[in-house]
C-alpha positions in Angstrom: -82.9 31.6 -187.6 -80.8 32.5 -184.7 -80.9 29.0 -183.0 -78.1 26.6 -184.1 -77.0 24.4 -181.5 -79.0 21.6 -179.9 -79.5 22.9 -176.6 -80.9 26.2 -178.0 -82.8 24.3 -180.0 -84.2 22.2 -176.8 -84.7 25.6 -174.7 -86.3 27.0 -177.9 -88.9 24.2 -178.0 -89.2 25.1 -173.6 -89.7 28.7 -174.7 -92.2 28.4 -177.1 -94.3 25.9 -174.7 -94.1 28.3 -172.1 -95.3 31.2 -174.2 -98.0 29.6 -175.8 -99.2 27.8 -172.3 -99.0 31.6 -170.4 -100.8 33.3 -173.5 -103.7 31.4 -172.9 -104.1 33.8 -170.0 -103.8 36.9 -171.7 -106.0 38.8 -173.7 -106.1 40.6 -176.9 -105.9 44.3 -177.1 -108.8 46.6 -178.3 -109.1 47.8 -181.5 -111.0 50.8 -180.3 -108.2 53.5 -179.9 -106.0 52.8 -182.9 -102.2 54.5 -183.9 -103.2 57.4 -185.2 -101.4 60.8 -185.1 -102.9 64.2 -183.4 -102.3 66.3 -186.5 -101.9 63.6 -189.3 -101.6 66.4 -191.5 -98.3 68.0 -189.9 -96.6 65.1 -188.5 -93.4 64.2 -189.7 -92.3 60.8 -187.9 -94.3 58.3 -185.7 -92.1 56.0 -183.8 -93.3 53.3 -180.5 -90.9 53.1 -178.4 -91.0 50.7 -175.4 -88.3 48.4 -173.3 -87.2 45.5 -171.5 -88.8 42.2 -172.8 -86.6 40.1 -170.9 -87.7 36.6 -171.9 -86.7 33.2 -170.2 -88.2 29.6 -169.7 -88.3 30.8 -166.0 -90.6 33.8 -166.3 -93.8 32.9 -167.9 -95.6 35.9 -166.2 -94.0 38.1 -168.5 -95.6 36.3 -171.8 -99.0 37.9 -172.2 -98.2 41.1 -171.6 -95.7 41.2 -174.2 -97.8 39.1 -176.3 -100.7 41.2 -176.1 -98.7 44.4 -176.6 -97.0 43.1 -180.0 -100.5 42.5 -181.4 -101.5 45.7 -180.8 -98.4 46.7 -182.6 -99.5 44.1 -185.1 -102.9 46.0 -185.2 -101.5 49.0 -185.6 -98.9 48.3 -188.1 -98.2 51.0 -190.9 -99.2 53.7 -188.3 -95.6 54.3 -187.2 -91.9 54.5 -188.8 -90.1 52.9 -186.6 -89.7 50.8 -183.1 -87.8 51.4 -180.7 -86.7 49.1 -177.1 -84.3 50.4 -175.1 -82.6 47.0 -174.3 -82.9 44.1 -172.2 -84.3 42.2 -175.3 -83.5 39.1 -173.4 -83.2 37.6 -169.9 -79.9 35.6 -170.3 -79.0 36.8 -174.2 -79.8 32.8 -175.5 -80.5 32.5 -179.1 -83.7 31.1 -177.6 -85.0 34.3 -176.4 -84.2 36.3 -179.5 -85.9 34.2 -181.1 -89.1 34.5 -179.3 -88.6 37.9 -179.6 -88.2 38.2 -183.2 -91.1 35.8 -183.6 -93.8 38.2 -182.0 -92.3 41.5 -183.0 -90.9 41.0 -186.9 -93.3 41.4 -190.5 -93.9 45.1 -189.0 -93.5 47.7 -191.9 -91.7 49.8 -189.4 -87.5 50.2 -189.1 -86.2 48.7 -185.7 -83.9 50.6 -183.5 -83.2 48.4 -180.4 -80.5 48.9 -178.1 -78.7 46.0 -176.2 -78.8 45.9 -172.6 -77.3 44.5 -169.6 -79.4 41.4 -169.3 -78.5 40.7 -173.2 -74.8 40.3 -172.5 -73.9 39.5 -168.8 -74.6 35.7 -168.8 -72.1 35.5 -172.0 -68.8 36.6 -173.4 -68.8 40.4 -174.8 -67.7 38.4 -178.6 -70.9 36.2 -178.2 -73.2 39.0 -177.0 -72.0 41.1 -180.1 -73.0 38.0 -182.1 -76.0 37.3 -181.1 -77.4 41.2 -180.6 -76.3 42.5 -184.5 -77.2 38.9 -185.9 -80.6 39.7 -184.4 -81.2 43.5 -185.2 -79.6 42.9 -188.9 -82.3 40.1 -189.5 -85.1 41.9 -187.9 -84.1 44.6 -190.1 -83.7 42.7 -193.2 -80.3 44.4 -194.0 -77.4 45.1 -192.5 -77.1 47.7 -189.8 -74.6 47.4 -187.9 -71.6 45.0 -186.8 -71.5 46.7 -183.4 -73.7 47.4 -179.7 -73.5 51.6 -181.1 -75.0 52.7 -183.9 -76.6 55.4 -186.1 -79.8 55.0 -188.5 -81.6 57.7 -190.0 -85.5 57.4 -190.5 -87.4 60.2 -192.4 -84.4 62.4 -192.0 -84.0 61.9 -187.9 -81.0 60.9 -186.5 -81.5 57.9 -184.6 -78.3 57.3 -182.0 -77.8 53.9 -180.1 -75.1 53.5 -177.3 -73.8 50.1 -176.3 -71.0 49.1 -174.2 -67.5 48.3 -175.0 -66.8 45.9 -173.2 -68.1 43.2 -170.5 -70.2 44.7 -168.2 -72.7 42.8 -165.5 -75.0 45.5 -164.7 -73.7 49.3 -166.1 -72.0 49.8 -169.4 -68.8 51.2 -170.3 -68.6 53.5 -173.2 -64.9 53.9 -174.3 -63.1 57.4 -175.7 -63.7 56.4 -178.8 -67.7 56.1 -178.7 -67.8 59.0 -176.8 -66.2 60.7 -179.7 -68.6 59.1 -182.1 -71.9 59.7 -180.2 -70.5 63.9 -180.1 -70.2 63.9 -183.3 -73.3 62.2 -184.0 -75.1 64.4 -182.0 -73.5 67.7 -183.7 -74.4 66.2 -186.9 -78.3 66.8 -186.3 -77.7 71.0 -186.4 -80.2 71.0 -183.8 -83.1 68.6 -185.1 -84.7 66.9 -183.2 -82.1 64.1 -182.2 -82.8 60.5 -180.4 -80.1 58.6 -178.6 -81.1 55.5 -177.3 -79.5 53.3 -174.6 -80.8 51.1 -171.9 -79.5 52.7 -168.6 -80.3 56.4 -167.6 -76.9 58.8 -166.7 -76.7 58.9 -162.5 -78.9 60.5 -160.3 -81.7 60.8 -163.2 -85.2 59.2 -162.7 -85.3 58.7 -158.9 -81.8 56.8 -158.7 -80.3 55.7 -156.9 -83.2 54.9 -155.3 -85.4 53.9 -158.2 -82.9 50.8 -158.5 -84.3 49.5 -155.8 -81.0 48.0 -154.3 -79.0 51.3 -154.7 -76.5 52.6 -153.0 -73.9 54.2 -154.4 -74.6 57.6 -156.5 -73.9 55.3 -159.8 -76.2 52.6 -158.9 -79.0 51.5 -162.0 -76.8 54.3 -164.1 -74.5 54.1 -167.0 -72.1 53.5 -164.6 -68.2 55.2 -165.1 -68.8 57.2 -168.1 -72.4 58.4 -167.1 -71.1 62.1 -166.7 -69.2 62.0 -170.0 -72.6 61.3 -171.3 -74.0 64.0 -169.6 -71.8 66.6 -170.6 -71.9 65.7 -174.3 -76.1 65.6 -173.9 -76.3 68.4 -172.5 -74.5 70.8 -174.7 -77.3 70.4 -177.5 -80.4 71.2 -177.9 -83.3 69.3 -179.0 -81.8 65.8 -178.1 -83.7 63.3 -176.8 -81.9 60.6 -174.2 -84.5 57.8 -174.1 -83.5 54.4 -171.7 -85.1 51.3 -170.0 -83.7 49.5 -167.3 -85.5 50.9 -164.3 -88.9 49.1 -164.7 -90.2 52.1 -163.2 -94.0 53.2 -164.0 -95.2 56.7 -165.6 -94.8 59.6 -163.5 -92.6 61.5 -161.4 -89.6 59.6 -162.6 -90.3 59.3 -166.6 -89.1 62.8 -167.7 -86.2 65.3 -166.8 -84.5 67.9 -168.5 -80.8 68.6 -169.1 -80.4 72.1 -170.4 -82.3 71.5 -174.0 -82.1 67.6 -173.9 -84.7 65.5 -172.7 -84.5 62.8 -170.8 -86.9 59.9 -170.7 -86.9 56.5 -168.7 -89.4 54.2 -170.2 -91.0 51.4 -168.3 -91.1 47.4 -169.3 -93.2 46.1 -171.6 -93.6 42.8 -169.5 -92.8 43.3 -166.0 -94.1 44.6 -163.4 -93.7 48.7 -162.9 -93.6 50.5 -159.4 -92.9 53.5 -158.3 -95.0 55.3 -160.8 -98.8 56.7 -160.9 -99.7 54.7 -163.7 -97.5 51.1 -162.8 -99.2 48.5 -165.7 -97.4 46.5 -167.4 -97.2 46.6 -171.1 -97.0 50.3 -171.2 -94.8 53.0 -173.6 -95.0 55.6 -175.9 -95.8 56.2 -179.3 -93.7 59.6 -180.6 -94.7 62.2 -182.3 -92.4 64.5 -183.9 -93.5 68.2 -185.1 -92.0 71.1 -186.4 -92.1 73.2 -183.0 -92.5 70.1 -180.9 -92.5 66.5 -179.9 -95.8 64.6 -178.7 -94.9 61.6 -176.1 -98.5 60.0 -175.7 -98.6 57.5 -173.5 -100.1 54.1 -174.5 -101.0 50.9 -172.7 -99.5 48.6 -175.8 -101.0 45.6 -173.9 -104.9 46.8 -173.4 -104.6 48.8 -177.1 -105.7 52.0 -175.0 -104.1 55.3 -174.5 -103.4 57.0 -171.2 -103.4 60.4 -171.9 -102.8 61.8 -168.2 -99.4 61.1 -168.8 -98.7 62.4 -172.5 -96.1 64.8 -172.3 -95.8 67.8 -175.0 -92.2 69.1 -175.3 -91.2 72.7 -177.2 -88.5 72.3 -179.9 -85.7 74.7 -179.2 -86.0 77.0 -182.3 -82.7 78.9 -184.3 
C-alpha cells in the first residue's frame, strides 16, 4: 500500500519478521474490563487516544506492547468514535513502518486523528515526510483528509484540531504565522465546546520540562520549540480546549495534566516504550475519553493488559456560558 520501492519492500519483509518473531513474547489482553462508557446513557463521544509507536527493524522490544494494545482496541472496536496518537507513528518515517502500523491498527470502525511527529520526518526531506504522513492517514481513513501535517476533522460535532510543522525540523516543530492564524480561528470556531487540538510536543516548561526530556537544558528543550508561546497564548484565551501531546515517554502522574486558564493540557505516554518518571510507568498505557455535557472523563487504560487503571482517571468541569 504504502511500500513502492524495493528497499522498502526488503525492510518491510525485515519488519514484519521482527514483529511476528517479538510477538511470540507478548501476550493478549483480557477481555474482562471491556470499552464501555460510565454513563452510556449521557455520553456523547468516546475517543482512545494514545502516542508514540515508533517502529523500526532495530527495536523489536517495542512490538508486543503495541501489538497487544491494538488487539485490545481490536476487542473493543465499536466502543469508541475515534483514535487518536499524538505522533511519532514511526521511528525513521519509512514506508516500512507505516505500514506496520497501518497493518495492526486499520478495519477499526472508529475515525483516525493522528498527528505527525518529529521522529516521522527528521530522517527525510519535509516534501517526502508530507507524502508519506497524509498518504498514510488518508488511507487509514478511507478518504481524503488532508494534503497537509495541520488539520481539522469534526466527529459527532467536536472539533478535532491537529498541528504539524511547516517546515524541516529535527526534534521541535515550527508552526508558521499562517497556521497560527488557522489553529485561532479553529479554536474560536468551537464557541466554547469542548475543543481537542492535538500535536506531538507539549508548549515549554509544561509536564516536568525541561527536565522530563531527559537531556534538557535549555527552557525550550522536548517543547514545540520557537512558537511554543504563540501556542500558548492562543490556548489559553479559550475555554474548554483540550491540548493533548506525546513525545515525552513520560508515565501517568505528576506530569500528565496541567491547566492553562480553561484549557487543559495533557501529555500522554507511549504506547510501546518504556515510561519513567511517572507513578504508573507501563508500557502500552493511554486514555479512553469521555466527553459529557458538564464534563470530560479521561480514564486511564493499560491498552496492552486490556485493564483499566483508575487511580489515575482524571474528571475535568466544562466551563459553562
Amino acid at each position: 500500500m504504502f511500500i513502492q520501492s524495493i528497499l522498502d519492500k526488503i525492510l518491510y519483509f525485515f519488519l514484519s519478521t521482527v514483529i511476528t518473531i517479538a510477538a511470540m513474547f507478548g501476550s493478549a489482553p483480557s477481555t474482562d474490563n471491556p470499552v464501555e462508557a460510565l454513563k452510556p446513557e449521557e455520553v456523547r463521544l468516546t475517543v482512545a487516544a494514545v502516542a508514540d509507536t515508533q517502529f523500526a527493524i532495530f527495536t523489536p522490544d517495542r512490538y508486543p506492547n503495541f501489538k497487544s494494545a491494538a488487539e485490545d482496541l481490536h476487542n473493543n472496536n465499536g466502543a469508541f468514535d475515534a483514535l487518536i496518537l499524538a505522533g511519532d507513528i514511526t521511528e525513521t518515517g519509512s514506508a516500512a513502518e507505516y505500514q506496520a502500523v497501518y497493518n495492526q491498527l486499520s478495519g477499526l470502525e472508529s475515525k483516525y486523528v493522528f498527528a505527525v511527529g518529529n521522529h516521522d520526518v527528521r530522517e527525510l526531506s519535509y516534501d517526502t515526510a508530507v507524502s508519506r504522513f497524509t498518504s498514510f492517514i488518508n488511507t487509514i481513513n478511507g478518504e481524503t483528509v488532508t494534503d497537509k501535517l495541520h488539520y481539522l476533522t469534526q466527529i459527532n460535532g467536536y472539533r478535532f484540531i491537529v498541528i504539524g510543522t511547516d517546515n524541516y525540523q529535527f526534534e521541535k516543530a515550527h508552526i508558521s504565522d499562517e497556521q497560527l492564524a488557522w489553529l485561532e480561528s479553529e479554536i474560536a470556531a468551537a464557541n466554547g465546546q469542548p475543543v481537542f487540538v492535538i500535536g506531538h510536543q507539549p508548549l515549554k516548561k509544561t509536564h516536568g520540562l525541561p527536565a522530563t526530556w531527559r537531556a534538557g537544558v535549555m527552557p525550550d528543550d522536548g517543547s514545540i520549540g520557537d512558537q511554543s508561546d504563540e501556542v500558548k497564548a492562543i490556548l489559553e484565551k479559550y475555554s474548554n480546549v483540550f491540548f493533548i501531546t506525546g513525545h515525552l515517554h513520560t508515565g501517568l502522574g505528576k506530569y500528565t495534566y496541567e491547566t492553562l486558564g480553561n484549557s487543559h493540557l495533557i501529555c500522554l505516554p507511549s504506547i510501546s516504550l518504556s515510561n519513567p518518571d511517572g507513578d504508573y510507568n507501563e508500557s502500552g498505557t493511554g486514555y479512553i475519553i469521555e466527553v459529557y455535557d458538564t464534563e470530560v472523563v479521561f480514564r486511564a487504560r493499560n491498552y496492552s493488559e486490556g485493564k483499566w487503571v483508575p487511580e489515575h482517571n482524571l474528571t475535568i468541569p466544562l466551563a459553562q456560558f
